[in-house]
VOBA-1610 file (N, C-alpha, C; in pm, whole numbers, padded with zeros to 5 digits, always signed):
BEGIN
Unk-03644-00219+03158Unk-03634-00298+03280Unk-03512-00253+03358Unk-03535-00214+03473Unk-03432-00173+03536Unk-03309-00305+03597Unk-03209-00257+03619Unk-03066-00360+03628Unk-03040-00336+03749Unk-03025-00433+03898Unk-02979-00382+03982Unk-02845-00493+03991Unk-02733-00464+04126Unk-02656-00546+04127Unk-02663-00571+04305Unk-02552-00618+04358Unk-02591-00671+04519Unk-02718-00548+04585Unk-02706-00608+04672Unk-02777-00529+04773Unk-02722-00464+04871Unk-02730-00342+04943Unk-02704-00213+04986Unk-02662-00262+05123Unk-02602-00244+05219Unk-02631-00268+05377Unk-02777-00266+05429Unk-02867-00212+05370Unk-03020-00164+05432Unk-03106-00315+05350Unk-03012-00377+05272Unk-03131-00461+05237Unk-03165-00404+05101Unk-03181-00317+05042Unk-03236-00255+04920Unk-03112-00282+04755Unk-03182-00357+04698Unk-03092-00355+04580Unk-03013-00239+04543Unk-02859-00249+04484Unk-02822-00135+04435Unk-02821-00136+04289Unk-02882-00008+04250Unk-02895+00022+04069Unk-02743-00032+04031Unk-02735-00055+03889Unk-02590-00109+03864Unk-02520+00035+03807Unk-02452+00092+03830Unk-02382+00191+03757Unk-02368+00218+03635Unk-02352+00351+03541Unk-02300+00306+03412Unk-02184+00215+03377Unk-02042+00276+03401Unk-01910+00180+03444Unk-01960+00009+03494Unk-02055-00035+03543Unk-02101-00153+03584Unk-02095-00220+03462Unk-02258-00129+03416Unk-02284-00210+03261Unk-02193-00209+03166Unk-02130-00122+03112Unk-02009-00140+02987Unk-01920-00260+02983Unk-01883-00250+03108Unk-01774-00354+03191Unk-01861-00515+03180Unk-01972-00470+03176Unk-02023-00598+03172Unk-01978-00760+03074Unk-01961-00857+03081Unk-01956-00979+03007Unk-02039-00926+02871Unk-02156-00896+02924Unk-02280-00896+02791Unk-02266-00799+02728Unk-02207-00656+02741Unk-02173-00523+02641Unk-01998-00513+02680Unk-01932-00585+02711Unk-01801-00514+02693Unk-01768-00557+02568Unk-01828-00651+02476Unk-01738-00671+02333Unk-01768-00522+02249Unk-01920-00467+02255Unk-01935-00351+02207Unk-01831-00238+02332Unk-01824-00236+02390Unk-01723-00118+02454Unk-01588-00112+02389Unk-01560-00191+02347Unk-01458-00212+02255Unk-01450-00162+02136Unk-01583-00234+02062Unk-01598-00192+01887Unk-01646-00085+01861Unk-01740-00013+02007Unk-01806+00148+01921Unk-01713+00220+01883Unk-01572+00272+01970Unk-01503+00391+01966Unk-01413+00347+01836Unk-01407+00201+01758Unk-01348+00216+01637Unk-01437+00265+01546Unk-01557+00186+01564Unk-01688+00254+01494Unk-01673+00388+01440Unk-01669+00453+01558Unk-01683+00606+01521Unk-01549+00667+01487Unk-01444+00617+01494Unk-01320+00660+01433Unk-01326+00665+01311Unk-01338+00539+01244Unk-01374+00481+01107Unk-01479+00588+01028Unk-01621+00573+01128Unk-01746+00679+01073Unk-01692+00836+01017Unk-01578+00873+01132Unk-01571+01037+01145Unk-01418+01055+01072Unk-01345+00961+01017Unk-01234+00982+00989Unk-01228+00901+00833Unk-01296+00826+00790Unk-01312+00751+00664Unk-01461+00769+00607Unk-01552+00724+00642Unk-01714+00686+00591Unk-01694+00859+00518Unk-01755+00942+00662Unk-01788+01080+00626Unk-01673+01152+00539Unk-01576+01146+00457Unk-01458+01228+00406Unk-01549+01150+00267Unk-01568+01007+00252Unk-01598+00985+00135Unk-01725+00992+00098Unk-01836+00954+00156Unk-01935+01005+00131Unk-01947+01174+00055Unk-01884+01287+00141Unk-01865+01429+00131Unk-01825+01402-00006Unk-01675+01281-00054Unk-01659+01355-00160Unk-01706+01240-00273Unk-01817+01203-00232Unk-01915+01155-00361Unk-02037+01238-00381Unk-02070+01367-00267Unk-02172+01417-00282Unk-02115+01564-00356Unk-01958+01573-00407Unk-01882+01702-00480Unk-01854+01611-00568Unk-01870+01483-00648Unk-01896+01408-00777Unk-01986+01472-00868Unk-02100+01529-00775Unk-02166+01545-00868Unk-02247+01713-00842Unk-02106+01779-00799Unk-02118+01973-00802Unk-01992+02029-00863Unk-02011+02163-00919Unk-01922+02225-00966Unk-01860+02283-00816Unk-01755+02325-00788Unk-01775+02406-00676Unk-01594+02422-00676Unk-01563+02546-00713Unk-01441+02620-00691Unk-01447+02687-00527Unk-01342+02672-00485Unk-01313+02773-00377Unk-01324+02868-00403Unk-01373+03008-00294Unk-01358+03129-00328Unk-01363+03183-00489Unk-01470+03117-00559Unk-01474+03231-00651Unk-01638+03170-00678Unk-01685+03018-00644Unk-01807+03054-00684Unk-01888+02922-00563Unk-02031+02946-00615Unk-02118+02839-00473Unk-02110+02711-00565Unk-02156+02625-00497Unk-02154+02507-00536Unk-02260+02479-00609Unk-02273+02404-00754Unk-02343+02446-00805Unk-02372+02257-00880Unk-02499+02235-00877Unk-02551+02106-00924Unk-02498+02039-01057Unk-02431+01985-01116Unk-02390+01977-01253Unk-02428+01824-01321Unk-02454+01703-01235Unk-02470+01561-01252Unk-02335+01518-01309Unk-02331+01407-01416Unk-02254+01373-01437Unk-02122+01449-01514Unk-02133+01565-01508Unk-02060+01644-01553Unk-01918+01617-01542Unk-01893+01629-01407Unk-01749+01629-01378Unk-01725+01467-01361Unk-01779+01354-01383Unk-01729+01211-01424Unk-01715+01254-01604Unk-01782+01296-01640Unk-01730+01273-01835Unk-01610+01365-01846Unk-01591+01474-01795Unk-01477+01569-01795Unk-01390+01473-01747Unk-01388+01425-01661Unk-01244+01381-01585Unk-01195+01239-01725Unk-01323+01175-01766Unk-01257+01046-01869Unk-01273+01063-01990Unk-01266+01234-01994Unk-01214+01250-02157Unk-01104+01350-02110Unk-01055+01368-02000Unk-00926+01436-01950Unk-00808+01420-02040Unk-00733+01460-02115Unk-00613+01440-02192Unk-00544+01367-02087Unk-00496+01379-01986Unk-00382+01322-01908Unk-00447+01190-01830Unk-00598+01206-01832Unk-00676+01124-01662Unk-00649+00961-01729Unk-00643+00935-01866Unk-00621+00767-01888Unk-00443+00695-01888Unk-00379+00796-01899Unk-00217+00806-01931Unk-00186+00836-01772Unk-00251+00924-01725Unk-00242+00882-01551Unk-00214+00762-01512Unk-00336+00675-01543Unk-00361+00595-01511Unk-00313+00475-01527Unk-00265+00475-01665Unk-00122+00369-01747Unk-00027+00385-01652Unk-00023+00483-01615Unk+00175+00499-01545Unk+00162+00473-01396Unk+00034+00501-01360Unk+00005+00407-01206Unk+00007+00233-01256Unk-00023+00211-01304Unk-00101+00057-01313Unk+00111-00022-01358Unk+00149+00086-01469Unk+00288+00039-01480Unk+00360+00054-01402Unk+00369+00150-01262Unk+00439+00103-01201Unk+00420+00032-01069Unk+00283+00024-01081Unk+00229-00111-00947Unk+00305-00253-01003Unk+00242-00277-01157Unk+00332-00396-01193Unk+00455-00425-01157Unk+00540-00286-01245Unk+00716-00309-01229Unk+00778-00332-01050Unk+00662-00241-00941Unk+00708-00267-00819Unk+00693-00373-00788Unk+00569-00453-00802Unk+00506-00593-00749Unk+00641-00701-00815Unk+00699-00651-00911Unk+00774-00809-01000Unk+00902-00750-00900Unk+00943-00630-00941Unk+01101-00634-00799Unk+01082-00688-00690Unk+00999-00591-00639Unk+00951-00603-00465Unk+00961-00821-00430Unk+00879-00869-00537Unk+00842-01031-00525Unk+00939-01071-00534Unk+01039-01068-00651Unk+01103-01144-00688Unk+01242-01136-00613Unk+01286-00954-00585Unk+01422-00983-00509Unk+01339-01002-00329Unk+01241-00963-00305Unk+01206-00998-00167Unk+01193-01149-00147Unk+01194-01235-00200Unk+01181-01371-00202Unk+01310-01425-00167Unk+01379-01372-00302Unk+01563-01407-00266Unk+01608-01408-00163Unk+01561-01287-00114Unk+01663-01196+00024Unk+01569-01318+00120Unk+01449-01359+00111Unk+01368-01431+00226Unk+01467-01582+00291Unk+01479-01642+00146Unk+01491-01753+00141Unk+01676-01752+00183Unk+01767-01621+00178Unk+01858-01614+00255Unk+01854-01659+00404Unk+01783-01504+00377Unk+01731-01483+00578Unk+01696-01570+00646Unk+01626-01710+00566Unk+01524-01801+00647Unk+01641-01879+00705Unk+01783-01873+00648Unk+01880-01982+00713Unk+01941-01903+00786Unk+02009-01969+00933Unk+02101-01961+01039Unk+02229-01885+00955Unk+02283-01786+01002Unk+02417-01757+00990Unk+02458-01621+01058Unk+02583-01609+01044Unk+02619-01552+01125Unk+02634-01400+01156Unk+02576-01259+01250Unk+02533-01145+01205Unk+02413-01117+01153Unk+02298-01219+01168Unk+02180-01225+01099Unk+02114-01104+01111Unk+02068-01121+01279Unk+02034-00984+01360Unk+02048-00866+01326Unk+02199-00844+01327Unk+02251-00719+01324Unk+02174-00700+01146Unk+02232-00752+01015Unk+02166-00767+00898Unk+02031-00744+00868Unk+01944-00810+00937Unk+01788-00808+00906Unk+01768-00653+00963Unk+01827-00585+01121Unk+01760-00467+01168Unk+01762-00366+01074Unk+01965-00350+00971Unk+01977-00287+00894Unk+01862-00267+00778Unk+01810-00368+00735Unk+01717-00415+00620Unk+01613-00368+00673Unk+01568-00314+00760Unk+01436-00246+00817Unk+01438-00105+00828Unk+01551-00026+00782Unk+01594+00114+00736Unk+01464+00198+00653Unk+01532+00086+00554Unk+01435+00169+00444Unk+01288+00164+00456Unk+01234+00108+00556Unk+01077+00160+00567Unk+01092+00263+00645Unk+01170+00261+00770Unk+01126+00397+00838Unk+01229+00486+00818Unk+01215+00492+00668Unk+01227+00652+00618Unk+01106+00703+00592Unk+01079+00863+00591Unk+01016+00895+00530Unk+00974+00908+00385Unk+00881+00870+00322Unk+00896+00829+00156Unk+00934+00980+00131Unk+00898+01068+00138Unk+00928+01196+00072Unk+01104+01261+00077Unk+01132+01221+00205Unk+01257+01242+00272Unk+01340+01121+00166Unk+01302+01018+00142Unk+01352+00924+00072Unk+01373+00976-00042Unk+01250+00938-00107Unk+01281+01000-00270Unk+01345+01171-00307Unk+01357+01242-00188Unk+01459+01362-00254Unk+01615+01302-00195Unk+01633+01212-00125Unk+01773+01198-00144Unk+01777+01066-00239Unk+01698+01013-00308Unk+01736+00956-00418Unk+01742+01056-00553Unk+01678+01116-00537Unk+01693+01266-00642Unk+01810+01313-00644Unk+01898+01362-00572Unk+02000+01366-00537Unk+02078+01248-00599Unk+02101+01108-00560Unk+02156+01010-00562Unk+02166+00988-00711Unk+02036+01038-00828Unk+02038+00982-00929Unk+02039+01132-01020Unk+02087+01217-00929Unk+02096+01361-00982Unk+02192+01376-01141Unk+02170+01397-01265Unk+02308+01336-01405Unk+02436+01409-01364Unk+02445+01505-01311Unk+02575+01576-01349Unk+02667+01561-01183Unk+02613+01503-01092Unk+02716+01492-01013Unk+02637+01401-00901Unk+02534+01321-00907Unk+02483+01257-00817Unk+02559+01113-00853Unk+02555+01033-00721Unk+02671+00904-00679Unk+02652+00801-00810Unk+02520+00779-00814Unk+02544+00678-00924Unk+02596+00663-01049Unk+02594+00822-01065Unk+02644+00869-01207Unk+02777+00855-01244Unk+02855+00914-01077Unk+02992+00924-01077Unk+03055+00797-01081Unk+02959+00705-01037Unk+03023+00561-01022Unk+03014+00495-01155Unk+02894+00514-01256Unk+02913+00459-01394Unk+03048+00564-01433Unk+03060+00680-01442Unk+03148+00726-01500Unk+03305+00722-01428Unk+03352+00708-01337Unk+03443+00732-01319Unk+03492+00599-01282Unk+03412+00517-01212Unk+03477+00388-01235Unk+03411+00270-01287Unk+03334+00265-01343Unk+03270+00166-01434Unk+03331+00258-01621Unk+03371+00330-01643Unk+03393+00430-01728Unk+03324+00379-01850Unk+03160+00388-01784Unk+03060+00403-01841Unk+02989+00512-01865Unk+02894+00569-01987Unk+02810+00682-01969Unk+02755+00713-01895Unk+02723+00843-01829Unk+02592+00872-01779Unk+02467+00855-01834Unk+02364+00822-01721Unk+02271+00778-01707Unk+02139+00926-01745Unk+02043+00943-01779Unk+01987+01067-01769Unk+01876+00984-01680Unk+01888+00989-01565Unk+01751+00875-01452Unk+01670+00953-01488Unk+01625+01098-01460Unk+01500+01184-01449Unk+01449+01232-01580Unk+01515+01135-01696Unk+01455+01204-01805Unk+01348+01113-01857Unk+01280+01108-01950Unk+01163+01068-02031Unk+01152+00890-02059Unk+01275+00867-02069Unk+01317+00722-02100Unk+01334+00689-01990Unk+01406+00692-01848Unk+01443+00623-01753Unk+01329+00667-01609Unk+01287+00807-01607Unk+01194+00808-01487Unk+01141+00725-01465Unk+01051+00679-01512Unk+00926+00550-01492Unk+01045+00422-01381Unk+01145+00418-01466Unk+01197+00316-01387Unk+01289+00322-01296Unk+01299+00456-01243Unk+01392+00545-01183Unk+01305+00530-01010Unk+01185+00544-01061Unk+01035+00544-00901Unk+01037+00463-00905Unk+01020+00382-01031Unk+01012+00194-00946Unk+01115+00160-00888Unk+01224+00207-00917Unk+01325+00142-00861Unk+01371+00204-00686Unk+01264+00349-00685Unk+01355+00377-00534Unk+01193+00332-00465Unk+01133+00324-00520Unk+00982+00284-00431Unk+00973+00141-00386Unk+01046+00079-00501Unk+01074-00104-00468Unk+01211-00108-00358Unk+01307-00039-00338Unk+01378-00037-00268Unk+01328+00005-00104Unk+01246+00064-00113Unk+01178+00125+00069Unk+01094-00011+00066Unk+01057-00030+00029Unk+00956-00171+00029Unk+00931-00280+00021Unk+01073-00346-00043Unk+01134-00462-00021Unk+01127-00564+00103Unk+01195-00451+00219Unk+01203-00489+00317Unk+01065-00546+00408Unk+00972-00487+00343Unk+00816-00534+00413Unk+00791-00700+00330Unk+00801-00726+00178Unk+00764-00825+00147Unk+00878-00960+00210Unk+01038-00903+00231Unk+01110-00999+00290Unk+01047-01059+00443Unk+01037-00976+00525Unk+00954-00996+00661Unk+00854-01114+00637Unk+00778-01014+00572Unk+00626-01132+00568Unk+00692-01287+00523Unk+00758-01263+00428Unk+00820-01379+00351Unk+00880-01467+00436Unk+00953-01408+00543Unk+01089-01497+00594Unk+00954-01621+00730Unk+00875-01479+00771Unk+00787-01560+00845Unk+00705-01664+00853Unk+00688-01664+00664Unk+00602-01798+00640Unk+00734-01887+00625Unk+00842-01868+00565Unk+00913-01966+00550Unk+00968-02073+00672Unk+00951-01949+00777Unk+01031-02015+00930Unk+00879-02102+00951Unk+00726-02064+00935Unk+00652-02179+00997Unk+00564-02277+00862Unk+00688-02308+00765Unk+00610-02394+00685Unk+00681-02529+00772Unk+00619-02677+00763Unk+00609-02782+00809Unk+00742-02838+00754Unk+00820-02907+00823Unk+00962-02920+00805Unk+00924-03106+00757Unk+00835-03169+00763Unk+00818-03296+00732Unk+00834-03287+00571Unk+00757-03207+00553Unk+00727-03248+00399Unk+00850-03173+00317Unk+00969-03123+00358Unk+01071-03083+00282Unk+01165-03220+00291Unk+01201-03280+00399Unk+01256-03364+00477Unk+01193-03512+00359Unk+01076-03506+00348Unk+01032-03632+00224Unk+01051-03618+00116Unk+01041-03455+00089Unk+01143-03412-00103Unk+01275-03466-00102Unk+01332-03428+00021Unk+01476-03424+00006Unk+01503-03612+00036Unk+01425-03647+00101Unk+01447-03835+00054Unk+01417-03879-00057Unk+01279-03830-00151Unk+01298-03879-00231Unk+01370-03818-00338Unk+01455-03786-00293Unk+01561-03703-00430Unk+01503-03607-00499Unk+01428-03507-00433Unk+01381-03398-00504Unk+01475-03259-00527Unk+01534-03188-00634Unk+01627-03115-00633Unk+01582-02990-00563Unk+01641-02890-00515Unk+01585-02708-00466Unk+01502-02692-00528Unk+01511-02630-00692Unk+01441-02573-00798Unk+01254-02694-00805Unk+01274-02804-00801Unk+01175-02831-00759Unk+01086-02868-00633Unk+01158-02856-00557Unk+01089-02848-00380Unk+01086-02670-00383Unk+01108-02613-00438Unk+01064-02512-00422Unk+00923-02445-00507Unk+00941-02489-00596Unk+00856-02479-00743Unk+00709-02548-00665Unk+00732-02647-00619Unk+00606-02746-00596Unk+00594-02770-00443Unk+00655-02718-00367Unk+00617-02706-00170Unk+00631-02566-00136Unk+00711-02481-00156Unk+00748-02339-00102Unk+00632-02273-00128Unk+00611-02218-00316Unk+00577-02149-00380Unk+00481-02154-00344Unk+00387-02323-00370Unk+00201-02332-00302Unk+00178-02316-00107Unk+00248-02329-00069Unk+00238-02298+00117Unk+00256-02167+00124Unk+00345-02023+00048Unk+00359-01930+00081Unk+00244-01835-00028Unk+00161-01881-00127Unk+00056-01866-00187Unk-00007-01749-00129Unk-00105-01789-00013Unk-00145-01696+00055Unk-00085-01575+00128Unk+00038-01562+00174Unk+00126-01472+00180Unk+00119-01366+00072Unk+00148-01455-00016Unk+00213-01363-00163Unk+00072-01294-00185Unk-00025-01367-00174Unk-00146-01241-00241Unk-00148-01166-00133Unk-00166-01176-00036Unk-00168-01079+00064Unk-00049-00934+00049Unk+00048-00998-00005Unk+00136-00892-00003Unk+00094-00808-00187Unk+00047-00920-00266Unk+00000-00841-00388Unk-00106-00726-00344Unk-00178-00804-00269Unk-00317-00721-00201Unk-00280-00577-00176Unk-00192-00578-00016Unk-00136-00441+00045Unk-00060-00334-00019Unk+00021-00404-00075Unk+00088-00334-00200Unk-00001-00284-00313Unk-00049-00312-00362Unk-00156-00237-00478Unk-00259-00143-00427Unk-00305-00172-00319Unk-00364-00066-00236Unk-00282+00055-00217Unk-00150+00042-00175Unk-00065+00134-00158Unk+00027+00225-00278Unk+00022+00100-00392Unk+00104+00187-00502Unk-00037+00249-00605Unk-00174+00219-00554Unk-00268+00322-00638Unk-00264+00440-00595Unk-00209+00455-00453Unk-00199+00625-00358Unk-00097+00690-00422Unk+00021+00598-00480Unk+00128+00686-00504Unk+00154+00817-00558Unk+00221+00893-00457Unk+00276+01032-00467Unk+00388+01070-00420Unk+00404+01032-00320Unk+00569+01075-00213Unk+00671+01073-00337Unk+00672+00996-00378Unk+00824+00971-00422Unk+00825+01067-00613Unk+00682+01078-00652Unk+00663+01164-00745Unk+00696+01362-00687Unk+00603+01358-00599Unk+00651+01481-00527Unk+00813+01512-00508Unk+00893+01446-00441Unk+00986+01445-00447Unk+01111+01427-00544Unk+01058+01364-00675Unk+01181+01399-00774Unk+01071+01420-00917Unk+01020+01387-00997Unk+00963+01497-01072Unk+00883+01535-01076Unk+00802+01563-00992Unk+00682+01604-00964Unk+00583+01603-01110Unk+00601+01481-01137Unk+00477+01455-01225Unk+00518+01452-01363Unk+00702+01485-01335Unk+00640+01525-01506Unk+00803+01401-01576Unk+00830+01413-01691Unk+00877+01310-01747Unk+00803+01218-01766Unk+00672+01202-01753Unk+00587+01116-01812Unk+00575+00983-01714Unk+00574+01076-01587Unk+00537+00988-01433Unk+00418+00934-01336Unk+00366+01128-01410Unk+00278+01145-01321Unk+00139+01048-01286Unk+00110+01047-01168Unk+00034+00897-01131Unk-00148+00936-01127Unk-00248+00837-01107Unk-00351+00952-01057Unk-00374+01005-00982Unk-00300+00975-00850Unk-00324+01042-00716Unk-00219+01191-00743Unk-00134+01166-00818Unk-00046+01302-00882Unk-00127+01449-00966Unk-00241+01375-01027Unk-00376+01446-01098Unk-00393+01438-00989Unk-00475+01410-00943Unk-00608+01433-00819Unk-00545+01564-00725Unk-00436+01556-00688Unk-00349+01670-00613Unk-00313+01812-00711Unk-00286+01762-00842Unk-00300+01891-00903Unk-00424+01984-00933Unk-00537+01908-00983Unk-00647+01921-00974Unk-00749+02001-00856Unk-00694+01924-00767Unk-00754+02052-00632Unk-00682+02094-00578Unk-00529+02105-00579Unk-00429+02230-00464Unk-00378+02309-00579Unk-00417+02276-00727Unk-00314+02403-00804Unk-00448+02457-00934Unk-00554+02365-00944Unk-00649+02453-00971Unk-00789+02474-00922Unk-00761+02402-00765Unk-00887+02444-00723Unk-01032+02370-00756Unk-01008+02302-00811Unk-01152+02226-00832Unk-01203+02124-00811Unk-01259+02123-00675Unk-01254+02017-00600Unk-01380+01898-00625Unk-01466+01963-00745Unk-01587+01861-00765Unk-01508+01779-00844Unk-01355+01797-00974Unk-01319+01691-01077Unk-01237+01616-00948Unk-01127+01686-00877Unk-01061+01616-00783Unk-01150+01511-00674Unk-01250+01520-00662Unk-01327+01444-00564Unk-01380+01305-00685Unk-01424+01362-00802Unk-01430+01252-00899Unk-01333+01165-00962Unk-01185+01224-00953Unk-01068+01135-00957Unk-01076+01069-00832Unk-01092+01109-00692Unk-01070+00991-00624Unk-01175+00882-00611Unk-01310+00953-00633Unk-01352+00825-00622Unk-01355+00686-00763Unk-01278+00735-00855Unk-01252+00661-00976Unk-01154+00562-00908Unk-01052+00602-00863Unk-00967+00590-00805Unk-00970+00490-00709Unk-01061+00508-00564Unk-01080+00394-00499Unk-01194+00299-00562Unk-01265+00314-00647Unk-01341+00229-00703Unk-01250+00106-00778Unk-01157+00174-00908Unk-01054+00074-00920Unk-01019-00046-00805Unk-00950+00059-00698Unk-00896-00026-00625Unk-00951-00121-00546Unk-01101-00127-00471Unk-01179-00188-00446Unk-01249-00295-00534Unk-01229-00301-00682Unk-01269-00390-00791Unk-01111-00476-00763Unk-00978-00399-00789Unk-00889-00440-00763Unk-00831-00591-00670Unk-00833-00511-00587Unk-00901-00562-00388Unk-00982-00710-00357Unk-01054-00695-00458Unk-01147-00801-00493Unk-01147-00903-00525Unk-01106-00877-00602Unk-01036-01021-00725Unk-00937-01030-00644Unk-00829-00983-00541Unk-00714-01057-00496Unk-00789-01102-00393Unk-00846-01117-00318Unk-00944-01119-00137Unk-01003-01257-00252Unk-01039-01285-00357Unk-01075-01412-00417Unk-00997-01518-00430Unk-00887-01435-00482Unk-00774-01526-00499Unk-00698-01581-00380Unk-00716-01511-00273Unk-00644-01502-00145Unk-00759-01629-00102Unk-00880-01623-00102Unk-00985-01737-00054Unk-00926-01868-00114Unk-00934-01879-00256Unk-00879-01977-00270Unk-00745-02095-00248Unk-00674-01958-00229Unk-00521-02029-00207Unk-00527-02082-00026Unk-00614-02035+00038Unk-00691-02039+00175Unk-00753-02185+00196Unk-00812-02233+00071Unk-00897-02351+00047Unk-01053-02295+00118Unk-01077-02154+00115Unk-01236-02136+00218Unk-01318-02120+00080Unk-01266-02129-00051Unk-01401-02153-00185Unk-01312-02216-00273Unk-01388-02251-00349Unk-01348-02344-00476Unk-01351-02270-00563
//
């Protein structure tokens, strides 16, 4: 059916233009949503699809064609010597980040949430450490936690005239990344944090504090359940983000001291031997986790929401 809009000087309807219709009330909400559509389609859908359809091919670069194998390269990858111990040392240090990141980002919140003086200037500083670059980050914490002459060392030893520390060795790495990965990242769970704290309802602290309710429990039993949904949200984003982890492995041991993560496999796997049907099967192990992951918090997040029981 053809669309016209006013009529011409001559009397004769005028066709409506393309630019007319888009613009329109009735298709401008789609003028909006296609071009994410196809961002999403051509920049996410199609990369993973591609690499669920090299799940299930052999296929080296330059030395051979791609070649049908089925489940081949899923049983190779989970009888991998390293692919389950990968996977321990991701999952341990999503934990160890999630308990710093929560527990001192809460502290620092429940500072921030009060009036004082230099706040401004304080909070902008505290927004540093995200816009670093993680890679740029973790080699000057490499540096920083370097044994034989990096700062922290010199400071246990020369004026704490304490031992050195070995950070990058076998015993302390693991907690060496948690500790500079929880430090860039802090600053995101304080934010979110300080924001719920500034719009929780000032009545119902104001009736703890009449009826003689101490901190430790107006916090325990009003803070903790109102900022609920926050907190999974930030469990949420964060676990999404520490299953990717690499920057900060790249940058001080590249995998090894008993660090290395699965996205640390998945990168060795196809840039140092080329084989991009097991590497395409680590990732999609990989976001499958995390989407099971994802799940169960987006549940938990409903509930603390009150939208299911």
């Amino acid at each position: 059916m053809t669309t016209y809009a006013a009529t011409t000087e001559t009397g004769m309807p005028r066709r409506k233009s393309f630019w007319d219709i888009i613009l329109s009330e009735r298709y401008f909400k789609w003028t909006l949503i296609v071009p994410l559509l196809i961002t999403l389609a051509a920049f996410m859908l199609y990369p993973t699809f591609y690499s669920l359809y090299y799940v299930f091919m052999r296929f080296v670069p330059l030395k051979e064609a791609s070649v049908f194998v089925g489940l081949d390269n899923l049983r190779f990858v989970l009888h991998h010597p390293h692919f389950l111990g990968d996977m321990a040392n991701t999952f341990a240090v999503l934990v160890g980040c999630l308990i710093v990141e929560l527990v001192l980002g809460m502290l620092i919140a429940l500072l921030f949430s009060r009036e004082f003086r230099g706040q401004n200037l304080i909070r902008g500083l505290c927004l540093l450490p995200l816009l670093m670059s993680p890679l740029i980050m973790s080699m000057v914490w490499g540096y920083l936690l370097q044994f034989d002459y990096g700062f922290m060392n010199q400071i246990l030893s020369k004026v704490l005239q304490l031992p050195k520390v070995v950070w990058w060795g076998p015993t302390m790495a693991k907690v060496s990344v948690i500790l500079l990965t929880s430090w860039q990242w802090t600053p995101f769970t304080v934010f979110v944090l300080v924001a719920g704290l500034r719009s929780l309802p000032k009545d119902a602290f104001e009736a703890a504090r009449v009826d003689g309710a101490g901190a430790w429990y107006t916090f325990r039993r009003l803070t903790l359940p109102m900022l609920s949904p926050l907190i999974v949200i930030i469990v949420m984003l964060r676990s999404m983000w520490l299953m990717r982890l690499f920057d900060p492995l790249y940058g001080t041991t590249r995998g090894g001291a008993g660090t290395e993560s699965v996205d640390y496999l998945l990168y060795r796997t196809a840039f140092s031997y080329f084989d991009i049907g097991q590497a395409c099967t680590i990732a999609i192990i990989a976001l499958f986790l995390t989407l099971i992951f994802s799940f169960i918090l987006y549940r938990q997040l409903m509930h603390a929401l009150g939208v299911i029981k």
